[in-house]
PDB file of N, CA, C and O in Angstrom:
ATOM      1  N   UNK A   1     137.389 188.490  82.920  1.00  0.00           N
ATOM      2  CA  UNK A   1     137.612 188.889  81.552  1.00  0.00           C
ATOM      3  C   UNK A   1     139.082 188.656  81.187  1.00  0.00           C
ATOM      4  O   UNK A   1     140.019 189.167  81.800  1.00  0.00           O
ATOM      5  N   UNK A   2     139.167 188.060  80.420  1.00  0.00           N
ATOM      6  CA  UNK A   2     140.779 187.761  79.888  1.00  0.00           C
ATOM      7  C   UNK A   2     141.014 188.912  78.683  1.00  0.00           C
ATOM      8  O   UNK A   2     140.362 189.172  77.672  1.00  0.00           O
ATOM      9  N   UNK A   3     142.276 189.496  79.272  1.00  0.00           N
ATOM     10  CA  UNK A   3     142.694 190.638  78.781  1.00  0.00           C
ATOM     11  C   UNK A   3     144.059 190.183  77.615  1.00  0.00           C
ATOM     12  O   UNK A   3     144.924 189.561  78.232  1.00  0.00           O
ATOM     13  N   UNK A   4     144.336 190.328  76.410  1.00  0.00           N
ATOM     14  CA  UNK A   4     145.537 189.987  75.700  1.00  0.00           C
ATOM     15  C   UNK A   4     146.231 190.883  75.758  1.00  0.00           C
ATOM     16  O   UNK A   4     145.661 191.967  75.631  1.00  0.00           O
ATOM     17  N   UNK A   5     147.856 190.917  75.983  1.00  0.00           N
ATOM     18  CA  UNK A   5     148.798 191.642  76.207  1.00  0.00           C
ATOM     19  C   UNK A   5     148.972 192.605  75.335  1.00  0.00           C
ATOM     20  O   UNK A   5     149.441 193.725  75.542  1.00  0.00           O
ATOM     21  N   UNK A   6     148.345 191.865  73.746  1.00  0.00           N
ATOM     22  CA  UNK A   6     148.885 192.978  72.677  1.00  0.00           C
ATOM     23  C   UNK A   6     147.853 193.955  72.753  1.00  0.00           C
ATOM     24  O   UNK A   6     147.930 194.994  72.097  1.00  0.00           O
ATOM     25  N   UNK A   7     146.625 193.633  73.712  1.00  0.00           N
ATOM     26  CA  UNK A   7     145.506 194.688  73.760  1.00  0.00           C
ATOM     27  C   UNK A   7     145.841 195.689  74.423  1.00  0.00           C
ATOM     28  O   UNK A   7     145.062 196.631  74.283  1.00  0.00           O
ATOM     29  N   UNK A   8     146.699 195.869  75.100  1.00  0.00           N
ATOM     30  CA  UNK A   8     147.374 196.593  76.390  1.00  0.00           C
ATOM     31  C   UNK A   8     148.469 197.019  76.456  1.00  0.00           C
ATOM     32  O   UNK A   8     149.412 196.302  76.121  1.00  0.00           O
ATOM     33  N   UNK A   9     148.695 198.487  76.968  1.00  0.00           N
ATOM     34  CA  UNK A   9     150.199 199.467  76.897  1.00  0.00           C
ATOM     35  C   UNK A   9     150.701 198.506  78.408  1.00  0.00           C
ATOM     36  O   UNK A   9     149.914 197.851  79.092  1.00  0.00           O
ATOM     37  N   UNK A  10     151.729 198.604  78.584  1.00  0.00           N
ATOM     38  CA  UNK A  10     152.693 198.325  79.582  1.00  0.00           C
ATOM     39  C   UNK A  10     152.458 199.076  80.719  1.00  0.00           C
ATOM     40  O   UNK A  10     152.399 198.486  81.798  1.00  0.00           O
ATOM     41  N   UNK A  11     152.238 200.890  80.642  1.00  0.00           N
ATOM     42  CA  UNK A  11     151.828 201.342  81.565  1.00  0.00           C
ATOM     43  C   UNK A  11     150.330 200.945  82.140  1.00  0.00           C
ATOM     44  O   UNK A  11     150.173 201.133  83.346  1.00  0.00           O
ATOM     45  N   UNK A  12     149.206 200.410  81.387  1.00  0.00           N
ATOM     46  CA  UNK A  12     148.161 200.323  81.985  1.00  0.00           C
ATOM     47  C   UNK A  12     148.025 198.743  82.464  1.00  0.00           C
ATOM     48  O   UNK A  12     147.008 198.368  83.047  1.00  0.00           O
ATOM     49  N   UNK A  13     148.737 198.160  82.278  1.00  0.00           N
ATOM     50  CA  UNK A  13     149.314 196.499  82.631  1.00  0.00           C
ATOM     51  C   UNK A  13     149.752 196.882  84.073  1.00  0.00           C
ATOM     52  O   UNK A  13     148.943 196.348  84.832  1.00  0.00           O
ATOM     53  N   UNK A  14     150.679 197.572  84.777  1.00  0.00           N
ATOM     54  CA  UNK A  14     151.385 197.673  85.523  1.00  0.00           C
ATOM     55  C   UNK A  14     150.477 198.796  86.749  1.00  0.00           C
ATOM     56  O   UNK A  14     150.818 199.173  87.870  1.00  0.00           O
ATOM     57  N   UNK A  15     149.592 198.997  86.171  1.00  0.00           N
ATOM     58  CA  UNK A  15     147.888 199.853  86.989  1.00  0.00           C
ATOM     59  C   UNK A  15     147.170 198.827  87.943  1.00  0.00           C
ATOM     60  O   UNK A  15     146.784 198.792  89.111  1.00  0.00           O
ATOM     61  N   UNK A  16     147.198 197.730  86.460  1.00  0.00           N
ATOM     62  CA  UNK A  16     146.343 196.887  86.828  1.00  0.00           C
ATOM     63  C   UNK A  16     147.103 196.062  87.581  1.00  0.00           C
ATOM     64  O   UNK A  16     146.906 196.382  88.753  1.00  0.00           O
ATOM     65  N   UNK A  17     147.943 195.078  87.510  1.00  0.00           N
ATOM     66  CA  UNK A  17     148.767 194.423  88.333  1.00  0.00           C
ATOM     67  C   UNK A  17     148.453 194.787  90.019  1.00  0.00           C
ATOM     68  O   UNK A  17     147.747 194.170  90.816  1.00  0.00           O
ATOM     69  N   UNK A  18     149.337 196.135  90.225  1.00  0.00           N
ATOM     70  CA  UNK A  18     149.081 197.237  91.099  1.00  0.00           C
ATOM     71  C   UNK A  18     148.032 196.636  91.752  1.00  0.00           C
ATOM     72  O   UNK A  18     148.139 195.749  92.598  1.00  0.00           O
ATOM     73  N   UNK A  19     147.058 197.111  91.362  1.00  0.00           N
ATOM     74  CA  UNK A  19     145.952 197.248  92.006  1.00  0.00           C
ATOM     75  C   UNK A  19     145.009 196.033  92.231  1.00  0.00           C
ATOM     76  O   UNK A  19     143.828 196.148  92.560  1.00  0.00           O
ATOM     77  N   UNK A  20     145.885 194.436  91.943  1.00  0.00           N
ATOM     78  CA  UNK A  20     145.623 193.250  92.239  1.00  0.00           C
ATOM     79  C   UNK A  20     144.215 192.947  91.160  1.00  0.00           C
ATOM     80  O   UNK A  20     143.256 192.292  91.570  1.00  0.00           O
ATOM     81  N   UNK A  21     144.273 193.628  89.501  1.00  0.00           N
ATOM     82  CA  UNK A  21     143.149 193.278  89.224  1.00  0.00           C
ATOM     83  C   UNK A  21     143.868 192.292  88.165  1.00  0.00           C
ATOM     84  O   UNK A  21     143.131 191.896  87.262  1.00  0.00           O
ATOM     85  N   UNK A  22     144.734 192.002  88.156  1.00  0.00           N
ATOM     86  CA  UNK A  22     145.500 190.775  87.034  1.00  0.00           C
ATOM     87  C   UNK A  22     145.958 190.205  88.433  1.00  0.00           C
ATOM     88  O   UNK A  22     145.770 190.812  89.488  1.00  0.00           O
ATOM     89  N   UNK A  23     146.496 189.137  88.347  1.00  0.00           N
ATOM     90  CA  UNK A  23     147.027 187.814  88.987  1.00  0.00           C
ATOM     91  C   UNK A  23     147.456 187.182  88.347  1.00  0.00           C
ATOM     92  O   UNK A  23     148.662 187.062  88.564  1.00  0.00           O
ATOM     93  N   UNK A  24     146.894 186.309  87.113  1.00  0.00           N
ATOM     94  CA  UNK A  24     147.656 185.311  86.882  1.00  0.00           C
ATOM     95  C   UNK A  24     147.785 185.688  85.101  1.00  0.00           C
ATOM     96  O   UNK A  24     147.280 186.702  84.619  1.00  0.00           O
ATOM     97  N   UNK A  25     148.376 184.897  84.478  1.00  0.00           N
ATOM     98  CA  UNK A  25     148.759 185.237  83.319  1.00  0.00           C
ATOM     99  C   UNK A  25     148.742 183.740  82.575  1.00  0.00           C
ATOM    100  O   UNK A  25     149.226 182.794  83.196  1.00  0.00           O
ATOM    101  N   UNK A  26     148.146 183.516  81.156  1.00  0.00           N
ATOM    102  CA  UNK A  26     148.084 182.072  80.390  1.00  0.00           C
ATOM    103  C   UNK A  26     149.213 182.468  78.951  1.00  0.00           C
ATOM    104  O   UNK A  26     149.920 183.441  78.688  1.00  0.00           O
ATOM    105  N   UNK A  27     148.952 181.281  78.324  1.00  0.00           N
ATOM    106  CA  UNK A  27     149.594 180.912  76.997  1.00  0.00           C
ATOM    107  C   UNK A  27     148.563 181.244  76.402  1.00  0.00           C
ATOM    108  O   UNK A  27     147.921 181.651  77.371  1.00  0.00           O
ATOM    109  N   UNK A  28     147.719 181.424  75.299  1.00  0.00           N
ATOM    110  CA  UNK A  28     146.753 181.777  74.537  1.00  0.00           C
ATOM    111  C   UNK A  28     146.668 180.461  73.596  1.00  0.00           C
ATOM    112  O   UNK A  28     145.605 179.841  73.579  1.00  0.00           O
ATOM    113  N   UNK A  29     147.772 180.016  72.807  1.00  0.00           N
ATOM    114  CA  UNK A  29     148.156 179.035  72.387  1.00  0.00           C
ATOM    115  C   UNK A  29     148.234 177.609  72.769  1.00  0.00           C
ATOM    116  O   UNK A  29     147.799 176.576  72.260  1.00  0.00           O
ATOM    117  N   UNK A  30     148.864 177.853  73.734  1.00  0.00           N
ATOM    118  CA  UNK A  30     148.993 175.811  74.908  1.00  0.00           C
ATOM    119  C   UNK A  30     148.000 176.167  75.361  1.00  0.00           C
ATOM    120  O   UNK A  30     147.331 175.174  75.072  1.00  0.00           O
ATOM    121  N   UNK A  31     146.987 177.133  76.113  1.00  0.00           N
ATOM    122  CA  UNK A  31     145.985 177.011  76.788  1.00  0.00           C
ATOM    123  C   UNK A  31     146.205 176.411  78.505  1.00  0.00           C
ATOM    124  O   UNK A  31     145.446 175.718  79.183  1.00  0.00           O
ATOM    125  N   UNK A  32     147.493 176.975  78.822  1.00  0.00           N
ATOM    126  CA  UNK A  32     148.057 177.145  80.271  1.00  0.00           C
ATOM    127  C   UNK A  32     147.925 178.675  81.030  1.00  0.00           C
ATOM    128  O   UNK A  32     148.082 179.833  80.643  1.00  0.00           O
ATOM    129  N   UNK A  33     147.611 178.141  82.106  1.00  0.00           N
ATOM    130  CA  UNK A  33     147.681 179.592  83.174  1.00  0.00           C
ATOM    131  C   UNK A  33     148.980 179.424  84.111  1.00  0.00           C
ATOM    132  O   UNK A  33     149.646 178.395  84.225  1.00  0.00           O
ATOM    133  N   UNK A  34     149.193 180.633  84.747  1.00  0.00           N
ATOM    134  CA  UNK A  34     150.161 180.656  86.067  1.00  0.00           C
ATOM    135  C   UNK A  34     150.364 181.622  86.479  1.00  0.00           C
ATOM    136  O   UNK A  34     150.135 182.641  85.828  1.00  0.00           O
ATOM    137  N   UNK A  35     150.860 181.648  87.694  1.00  0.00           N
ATOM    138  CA  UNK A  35     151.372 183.340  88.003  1.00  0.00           C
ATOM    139  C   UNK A  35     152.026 183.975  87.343  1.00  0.00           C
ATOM    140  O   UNK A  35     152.663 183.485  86.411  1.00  0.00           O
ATOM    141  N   UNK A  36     152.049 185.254  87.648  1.00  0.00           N
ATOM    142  CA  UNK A  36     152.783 186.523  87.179  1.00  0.00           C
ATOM    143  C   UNK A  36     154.591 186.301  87.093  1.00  0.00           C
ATOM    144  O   UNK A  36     155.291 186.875  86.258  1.00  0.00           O
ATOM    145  N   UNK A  37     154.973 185.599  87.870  1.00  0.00           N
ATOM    146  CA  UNK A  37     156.549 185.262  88.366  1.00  0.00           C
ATOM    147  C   UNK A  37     156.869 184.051  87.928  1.00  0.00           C
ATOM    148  O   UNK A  37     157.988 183.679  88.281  1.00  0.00           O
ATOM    149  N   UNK A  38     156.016 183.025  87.022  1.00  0.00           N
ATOM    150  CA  UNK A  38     156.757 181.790  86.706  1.00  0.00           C
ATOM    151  C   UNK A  38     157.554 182.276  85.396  1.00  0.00           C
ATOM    152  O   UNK A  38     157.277 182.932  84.391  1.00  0.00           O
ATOM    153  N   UNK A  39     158.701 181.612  85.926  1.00  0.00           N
ATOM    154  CA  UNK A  39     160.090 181.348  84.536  1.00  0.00           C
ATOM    155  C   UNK A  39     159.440 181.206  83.339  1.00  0.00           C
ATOM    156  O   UNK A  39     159.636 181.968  82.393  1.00  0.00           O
ATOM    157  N   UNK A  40     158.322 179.843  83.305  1.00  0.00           N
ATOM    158  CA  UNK A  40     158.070 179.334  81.934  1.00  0.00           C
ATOM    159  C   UNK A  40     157.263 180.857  81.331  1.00  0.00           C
ATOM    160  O   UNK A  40     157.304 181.395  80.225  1.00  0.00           O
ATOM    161  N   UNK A  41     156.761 181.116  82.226  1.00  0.00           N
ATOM    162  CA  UNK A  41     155.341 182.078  81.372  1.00  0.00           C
ATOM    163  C   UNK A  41     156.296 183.503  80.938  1.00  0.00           C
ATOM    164  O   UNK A  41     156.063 183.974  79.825  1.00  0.00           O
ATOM    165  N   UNK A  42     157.304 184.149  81.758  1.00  0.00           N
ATOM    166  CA  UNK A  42     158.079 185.045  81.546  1.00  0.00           C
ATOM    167  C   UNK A  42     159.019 184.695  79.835  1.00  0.00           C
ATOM    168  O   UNK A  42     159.660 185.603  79.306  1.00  0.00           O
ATOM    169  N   UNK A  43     158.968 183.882  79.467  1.00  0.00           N
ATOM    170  CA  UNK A  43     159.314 183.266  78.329  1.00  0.00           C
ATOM    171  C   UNK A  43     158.861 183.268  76.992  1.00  0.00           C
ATOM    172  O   UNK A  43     159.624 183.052  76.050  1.00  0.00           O
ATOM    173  N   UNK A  44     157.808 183.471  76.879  1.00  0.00           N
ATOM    174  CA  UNK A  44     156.398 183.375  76.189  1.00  0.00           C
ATOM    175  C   UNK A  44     156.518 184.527  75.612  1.00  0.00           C
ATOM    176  O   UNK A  44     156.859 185.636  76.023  1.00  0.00           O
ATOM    177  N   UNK A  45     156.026 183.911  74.083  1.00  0.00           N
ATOM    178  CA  UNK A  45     155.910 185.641  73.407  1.00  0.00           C
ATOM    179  C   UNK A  45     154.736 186.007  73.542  1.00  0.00           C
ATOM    180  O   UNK A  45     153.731 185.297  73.556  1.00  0.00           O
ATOM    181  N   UNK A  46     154.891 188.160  73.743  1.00  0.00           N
ATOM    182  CA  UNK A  46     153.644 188.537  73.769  1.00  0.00           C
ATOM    183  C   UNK A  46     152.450 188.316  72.853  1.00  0.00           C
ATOM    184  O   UNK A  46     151.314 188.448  73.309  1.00  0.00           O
ATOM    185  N   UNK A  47     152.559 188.139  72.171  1.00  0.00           N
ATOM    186  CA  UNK A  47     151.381 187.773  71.289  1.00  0.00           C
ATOM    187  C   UNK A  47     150.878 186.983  71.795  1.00  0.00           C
ATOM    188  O   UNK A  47     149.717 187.330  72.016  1.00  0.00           O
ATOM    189  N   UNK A  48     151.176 185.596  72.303  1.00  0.00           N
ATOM    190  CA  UNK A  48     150.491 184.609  73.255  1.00  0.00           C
ATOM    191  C   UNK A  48     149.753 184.398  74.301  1.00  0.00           C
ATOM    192  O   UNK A  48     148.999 183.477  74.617  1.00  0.00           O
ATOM    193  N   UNK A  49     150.362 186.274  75.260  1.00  0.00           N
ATOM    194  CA  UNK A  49     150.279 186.303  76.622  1.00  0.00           C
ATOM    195  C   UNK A  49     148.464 186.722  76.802  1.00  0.00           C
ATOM    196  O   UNK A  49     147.941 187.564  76.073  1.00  0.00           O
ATOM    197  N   UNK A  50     147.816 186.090  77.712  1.00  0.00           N
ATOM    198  CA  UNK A  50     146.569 186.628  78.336  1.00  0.00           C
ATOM    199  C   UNK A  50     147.080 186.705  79.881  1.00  0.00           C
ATOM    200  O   UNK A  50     148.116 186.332  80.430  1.00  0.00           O
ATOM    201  N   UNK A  51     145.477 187.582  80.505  1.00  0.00           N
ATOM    202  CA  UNK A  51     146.005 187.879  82.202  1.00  0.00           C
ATOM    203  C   UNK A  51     144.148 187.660  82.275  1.00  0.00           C
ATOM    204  O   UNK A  51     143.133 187.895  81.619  1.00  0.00           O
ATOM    205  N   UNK A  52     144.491 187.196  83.248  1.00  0.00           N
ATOM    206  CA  UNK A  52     143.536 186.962  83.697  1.00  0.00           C
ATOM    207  C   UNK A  52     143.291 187.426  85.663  1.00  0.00           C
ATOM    208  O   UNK A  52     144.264 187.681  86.373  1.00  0.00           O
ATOM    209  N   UNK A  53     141.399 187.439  86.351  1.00  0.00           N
ATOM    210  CA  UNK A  53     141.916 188.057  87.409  1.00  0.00           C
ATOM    211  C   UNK A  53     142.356 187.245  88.488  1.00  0.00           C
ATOM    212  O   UNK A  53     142.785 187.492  89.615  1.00  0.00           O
ATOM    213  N   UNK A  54     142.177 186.402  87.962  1.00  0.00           N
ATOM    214  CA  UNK A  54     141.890 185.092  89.189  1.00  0.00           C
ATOM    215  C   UNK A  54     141.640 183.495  88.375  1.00  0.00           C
ATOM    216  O   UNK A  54     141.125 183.398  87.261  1.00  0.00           O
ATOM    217  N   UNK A  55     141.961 182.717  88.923  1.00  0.00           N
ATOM    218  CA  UNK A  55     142.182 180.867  88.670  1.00  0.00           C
ATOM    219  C   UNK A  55     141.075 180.941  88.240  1.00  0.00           C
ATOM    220  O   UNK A  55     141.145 180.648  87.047  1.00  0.00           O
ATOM    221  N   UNK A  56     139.578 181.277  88.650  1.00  0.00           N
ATOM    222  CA  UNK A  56     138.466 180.544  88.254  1.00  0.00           C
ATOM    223  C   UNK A  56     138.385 181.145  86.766  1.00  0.00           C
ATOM    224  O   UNK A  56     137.929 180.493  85.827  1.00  0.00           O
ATOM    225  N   UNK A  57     138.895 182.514  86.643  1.00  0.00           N
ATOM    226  CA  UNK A  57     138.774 182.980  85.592  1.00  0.00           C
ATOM    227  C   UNK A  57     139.237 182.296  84.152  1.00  0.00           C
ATOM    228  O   UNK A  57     138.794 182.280  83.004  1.00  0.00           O
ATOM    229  N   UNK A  58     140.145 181.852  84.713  1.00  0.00           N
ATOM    230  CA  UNK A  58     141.947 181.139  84.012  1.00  0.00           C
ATOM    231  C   UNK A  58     140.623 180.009  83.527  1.00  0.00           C
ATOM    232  O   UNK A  58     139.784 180.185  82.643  1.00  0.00           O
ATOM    233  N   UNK A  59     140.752 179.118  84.223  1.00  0.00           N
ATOM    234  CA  UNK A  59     139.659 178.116  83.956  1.00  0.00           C
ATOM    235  C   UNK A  59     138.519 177.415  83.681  1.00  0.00           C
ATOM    236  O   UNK A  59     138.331 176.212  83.500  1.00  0.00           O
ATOM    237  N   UNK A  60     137.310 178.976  83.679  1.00  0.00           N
ATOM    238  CA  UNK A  60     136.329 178.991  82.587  1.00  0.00           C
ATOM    239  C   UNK A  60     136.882 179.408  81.202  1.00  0.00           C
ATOM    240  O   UNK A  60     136.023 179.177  80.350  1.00  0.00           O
ATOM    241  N   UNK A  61     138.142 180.002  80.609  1.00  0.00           N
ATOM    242  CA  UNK A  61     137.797 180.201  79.600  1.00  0.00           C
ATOM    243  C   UNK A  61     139.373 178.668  79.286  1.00  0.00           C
ATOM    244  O   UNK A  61     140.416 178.863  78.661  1.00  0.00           O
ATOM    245  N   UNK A  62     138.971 177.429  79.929  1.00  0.00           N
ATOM    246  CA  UNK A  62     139.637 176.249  79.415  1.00  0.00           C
ATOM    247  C   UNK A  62     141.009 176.248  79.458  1.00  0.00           C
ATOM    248  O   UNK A  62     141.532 175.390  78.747  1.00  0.00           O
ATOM    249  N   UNK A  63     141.879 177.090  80.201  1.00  0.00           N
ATOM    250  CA  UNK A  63     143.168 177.246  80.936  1.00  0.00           C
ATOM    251  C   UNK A  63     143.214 176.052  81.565  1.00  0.00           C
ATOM    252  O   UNK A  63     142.300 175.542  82.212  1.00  0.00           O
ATOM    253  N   UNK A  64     144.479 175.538  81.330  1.00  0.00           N
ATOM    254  CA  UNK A  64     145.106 174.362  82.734  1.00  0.00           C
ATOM    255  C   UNK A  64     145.839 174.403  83.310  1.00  0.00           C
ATOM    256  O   UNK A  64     146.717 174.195  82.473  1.00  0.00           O
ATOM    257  N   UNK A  65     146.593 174.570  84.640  1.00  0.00           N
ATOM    258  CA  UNK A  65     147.429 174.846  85.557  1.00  0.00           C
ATOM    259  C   UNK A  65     148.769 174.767  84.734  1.00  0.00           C
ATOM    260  O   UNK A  65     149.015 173.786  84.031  1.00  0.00           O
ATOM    261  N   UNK A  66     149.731 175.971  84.863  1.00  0.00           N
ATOM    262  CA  UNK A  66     151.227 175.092  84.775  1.00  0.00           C
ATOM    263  C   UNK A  66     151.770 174.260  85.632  1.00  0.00           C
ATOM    264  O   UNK A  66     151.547 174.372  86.838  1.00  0.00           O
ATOM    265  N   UNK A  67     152.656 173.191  85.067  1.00  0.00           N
ATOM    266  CA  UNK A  67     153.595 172.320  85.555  1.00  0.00           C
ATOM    267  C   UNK A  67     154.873 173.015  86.033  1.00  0.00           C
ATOM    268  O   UNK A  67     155.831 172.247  86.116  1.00  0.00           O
ATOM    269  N   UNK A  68     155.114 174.289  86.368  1.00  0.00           N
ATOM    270  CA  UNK A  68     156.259 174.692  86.534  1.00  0.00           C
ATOM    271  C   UNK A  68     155.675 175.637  87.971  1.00  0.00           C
ATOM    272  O   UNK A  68     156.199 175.376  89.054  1.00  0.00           O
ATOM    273  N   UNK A  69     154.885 176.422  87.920  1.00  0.00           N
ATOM    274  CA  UNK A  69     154.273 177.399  89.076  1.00  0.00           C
ATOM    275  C   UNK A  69     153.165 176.600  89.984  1.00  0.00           C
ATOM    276  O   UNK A  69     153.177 176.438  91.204  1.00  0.00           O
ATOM    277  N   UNK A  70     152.506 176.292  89.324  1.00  0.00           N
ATOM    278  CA  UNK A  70     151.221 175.947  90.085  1.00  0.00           C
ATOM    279  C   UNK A  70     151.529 174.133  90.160  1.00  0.00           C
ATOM    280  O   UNK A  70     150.489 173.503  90.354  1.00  0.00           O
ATOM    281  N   UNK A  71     152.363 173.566  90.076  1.00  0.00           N
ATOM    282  CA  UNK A  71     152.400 172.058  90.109  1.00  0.00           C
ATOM    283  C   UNK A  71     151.597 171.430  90.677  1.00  0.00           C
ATOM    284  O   UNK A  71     150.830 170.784  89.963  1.00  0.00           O
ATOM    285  N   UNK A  72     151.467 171.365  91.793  1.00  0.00           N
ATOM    286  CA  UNK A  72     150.004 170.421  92.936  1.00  0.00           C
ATOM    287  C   UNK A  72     148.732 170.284  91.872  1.00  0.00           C
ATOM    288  O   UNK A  72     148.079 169.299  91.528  1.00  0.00           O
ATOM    289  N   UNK A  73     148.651 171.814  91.462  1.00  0.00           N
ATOM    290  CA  UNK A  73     146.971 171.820  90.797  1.00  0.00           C
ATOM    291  C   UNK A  73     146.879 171.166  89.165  1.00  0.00           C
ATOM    292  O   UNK A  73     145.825 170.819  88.632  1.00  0.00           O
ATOM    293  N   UNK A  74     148.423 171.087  88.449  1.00  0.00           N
ATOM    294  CA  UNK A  74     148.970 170.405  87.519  1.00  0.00           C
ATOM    295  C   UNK A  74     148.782 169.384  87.522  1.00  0.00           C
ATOM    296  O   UNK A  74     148.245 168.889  86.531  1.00  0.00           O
ATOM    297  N   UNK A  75     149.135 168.574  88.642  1.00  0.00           N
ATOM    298  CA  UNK A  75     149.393 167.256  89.020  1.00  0.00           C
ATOM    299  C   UNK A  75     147.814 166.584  89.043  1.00  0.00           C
ATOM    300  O   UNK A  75     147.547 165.509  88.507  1.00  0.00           O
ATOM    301  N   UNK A  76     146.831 167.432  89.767  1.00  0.00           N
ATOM    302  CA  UNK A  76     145.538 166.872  90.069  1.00  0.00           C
ATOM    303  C   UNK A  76     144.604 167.040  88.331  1.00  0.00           C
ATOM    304  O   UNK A  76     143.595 166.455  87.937  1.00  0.00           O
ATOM    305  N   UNK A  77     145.353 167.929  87.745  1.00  0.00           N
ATOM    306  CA  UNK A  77     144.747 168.135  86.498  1.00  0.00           C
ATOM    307  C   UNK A  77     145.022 166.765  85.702  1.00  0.00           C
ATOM    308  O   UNK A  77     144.264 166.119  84.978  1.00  0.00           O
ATOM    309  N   UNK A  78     146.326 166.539  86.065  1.00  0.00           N
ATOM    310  CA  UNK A  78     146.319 165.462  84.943  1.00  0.00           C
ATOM    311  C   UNK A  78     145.863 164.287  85.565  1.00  0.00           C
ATOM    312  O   UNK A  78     145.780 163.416  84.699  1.00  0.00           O
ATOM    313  N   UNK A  79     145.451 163.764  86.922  1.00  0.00           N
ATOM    314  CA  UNK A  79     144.815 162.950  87.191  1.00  0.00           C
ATOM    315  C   UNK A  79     143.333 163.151  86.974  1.00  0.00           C
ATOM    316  O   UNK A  79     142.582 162.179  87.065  1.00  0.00           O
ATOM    317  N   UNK A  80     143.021 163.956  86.785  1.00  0.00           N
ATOM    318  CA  UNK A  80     141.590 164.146  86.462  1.00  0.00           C
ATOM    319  C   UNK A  80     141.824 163.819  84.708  1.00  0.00           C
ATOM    320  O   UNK A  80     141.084 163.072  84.067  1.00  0.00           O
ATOM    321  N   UNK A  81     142.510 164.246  84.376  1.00  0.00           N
ATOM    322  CA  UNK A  81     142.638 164.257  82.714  1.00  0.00           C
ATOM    323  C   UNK A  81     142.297 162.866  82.562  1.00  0.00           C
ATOM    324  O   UNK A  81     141.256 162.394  82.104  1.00  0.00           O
ATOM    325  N   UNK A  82     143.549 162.136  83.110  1.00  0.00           N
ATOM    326  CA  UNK A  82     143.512 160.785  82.949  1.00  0.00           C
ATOM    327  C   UNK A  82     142.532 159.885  82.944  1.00  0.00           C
ATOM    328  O   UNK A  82     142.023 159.323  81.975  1.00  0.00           O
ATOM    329  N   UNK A  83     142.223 159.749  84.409  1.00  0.00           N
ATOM    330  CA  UNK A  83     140.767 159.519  85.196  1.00  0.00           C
ATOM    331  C   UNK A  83     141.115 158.119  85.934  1.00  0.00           C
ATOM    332  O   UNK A  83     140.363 157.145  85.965  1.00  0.00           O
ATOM    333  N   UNK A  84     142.754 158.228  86.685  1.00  0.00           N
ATOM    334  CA  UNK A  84     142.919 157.618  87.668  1.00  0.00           C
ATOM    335  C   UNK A  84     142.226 157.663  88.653  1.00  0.00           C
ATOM    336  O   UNK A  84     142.500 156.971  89.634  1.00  0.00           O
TER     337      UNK A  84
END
């Protein structure tokens, strides 16, 4: 379930985190995922921010890896994009 930041107090963000039920975090907008600790995503205004619990999650609802955290899976994205 992708959760939006503005849906959510800070204290119950930081429950969930905790308790490993968020992991990764997207753009809402670019339609990028990444961890909790990438630079680019720490950047991002909240209004933008989703969390998600896990990659597969990130990527049924049409998330694509960042180029800054997750690079390898970036890299294979855009070769798949391509269709080298």
């Amino acid at each position: 379930m992708m959760i939006r930041h503005t849906a959510i107090s800070d204290q119950e963000l930081r429950i969930l985190i905790r308790r490993a039920e968020i992991t990764f975090a997207g753009n809402k907008k670019l339609m990028i995922y990444g961890t909790l600790h990438c630079k680019s995503g720490k950047r991002m205004k909240r209004e933008n921010r989703v969390f998600f619990a896990n990659e597969e999650e990130a990527k049924a609802n049409g998330f694509r890896p960042c180029g800054n955290c997750k690079k390898s899976l970036y890299q294979q994205w855009i070769y798949s994009v391509k269709g080298n």
